[in-house]
C-alpha positions as CSV (number, residue, x, y, z in Angstrom):
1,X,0.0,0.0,0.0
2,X,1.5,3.8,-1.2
3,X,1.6,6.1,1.8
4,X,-0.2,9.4,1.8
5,X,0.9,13.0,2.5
6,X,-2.3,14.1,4.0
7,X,-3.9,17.6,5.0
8,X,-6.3,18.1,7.3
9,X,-7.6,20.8,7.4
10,X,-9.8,22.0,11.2
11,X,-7.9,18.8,12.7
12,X,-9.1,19.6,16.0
13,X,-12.8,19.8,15.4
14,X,-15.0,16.3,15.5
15,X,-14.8,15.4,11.8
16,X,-11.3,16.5,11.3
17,X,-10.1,14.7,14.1
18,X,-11.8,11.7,13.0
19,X,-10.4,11.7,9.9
20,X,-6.3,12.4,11.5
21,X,-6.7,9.0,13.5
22,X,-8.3,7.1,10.7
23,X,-5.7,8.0,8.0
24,X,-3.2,8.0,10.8
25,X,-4.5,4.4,11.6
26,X,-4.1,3.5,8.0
27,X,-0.3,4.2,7.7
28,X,-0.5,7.7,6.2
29,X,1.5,10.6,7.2
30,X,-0.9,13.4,8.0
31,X,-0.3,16.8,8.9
32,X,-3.4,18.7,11.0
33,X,-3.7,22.4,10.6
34,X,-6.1,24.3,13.0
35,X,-5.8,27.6,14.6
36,X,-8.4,26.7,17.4
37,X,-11.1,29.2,16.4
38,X,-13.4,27.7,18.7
39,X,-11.7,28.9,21.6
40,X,-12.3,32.2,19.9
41,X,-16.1,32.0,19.8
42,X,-17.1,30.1,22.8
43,X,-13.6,30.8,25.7
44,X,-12.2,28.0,27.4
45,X,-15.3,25.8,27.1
46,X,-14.7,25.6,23.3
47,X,-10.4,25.4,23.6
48,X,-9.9,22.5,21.4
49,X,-6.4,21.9,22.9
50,X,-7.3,18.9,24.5
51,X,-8.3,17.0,21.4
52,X,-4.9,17.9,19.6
53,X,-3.2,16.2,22.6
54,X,-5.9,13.4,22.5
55,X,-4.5,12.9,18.8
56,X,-0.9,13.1,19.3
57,X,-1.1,10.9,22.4
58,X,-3.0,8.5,19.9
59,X,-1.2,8.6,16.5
60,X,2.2,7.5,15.3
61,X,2.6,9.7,11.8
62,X,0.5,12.9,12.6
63,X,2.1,16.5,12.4
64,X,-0.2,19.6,14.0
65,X,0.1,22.9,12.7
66,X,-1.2,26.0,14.3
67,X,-3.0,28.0,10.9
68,X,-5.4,29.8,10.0
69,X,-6.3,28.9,6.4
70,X,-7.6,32.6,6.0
71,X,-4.1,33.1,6.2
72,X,-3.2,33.0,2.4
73,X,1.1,33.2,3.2
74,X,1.1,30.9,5.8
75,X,-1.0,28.6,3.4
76,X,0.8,28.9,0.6
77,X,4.5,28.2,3.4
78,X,2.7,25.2,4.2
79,X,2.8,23.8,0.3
80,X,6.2,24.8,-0.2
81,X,7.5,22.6,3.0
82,X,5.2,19.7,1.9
83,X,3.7,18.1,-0.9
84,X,0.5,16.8,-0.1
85,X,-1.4,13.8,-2.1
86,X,-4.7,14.6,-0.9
87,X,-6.9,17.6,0.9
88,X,-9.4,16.8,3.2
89,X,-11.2,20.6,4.2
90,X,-13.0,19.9,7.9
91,X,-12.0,23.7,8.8
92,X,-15.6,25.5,9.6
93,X,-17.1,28.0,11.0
94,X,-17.9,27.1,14.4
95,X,-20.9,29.5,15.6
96,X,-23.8,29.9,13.2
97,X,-25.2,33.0,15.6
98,X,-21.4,34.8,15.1
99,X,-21.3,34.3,11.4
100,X,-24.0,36.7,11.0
101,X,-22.2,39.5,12.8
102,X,-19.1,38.7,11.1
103,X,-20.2,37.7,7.3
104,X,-17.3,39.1,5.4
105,X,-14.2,37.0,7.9
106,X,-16.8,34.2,7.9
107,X,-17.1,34.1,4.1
């Protein structure tokens, strides 16, 4: 079986993290990017720190990566230090009621 260069993108949320220990479990190399935007919206009852330790505690091949994707440089640093063989986008706006007060970040 090839190994994967994976991105995952909101690696810390519920589907994200799901998928970093599934690929993870598979024999892939994935690298996480998150910039913990629920701790943003909701304070410490929202941090997602404890999943990412939750996942590095529970993986072998994952590498986490404080982004944000709005962050167009920083993205486009990330695909010069790694070549990726597949994208899998669980990055998302955490807090339907403060998307409405922020449209134009949240877009």
């Amino acid at each position: 079986m090839k190994t994967w260069n994976i991105l995952v993108t909101g690696s810390n949320g519920l589907i994200g993290s799901e998928a970093v220990e599934y690929f993870d479990g598979q024999g892939h190399r994935v690298v996480g990017a998150d910039n913990n935007m629920r701790r943003v919206f909701f304070g410490a009852a929202g941090d997602t720190q404890w999943n990412l330790e939750r996942l590095k505690a529970a993986t072998k091949r994952f590498t986490p990566v404080a982004l944000d994707i709005r962050d167009g440089n920083a993205v486009m640093q990330l695909f010069r230090e790694n070549r990726f063989d597949t994208i899998i986008h669980c990055a998302a706006q955490p807090s339907h009621d403060k998307a409405a007060d922020i449209a134009l970040i949240d877009f």
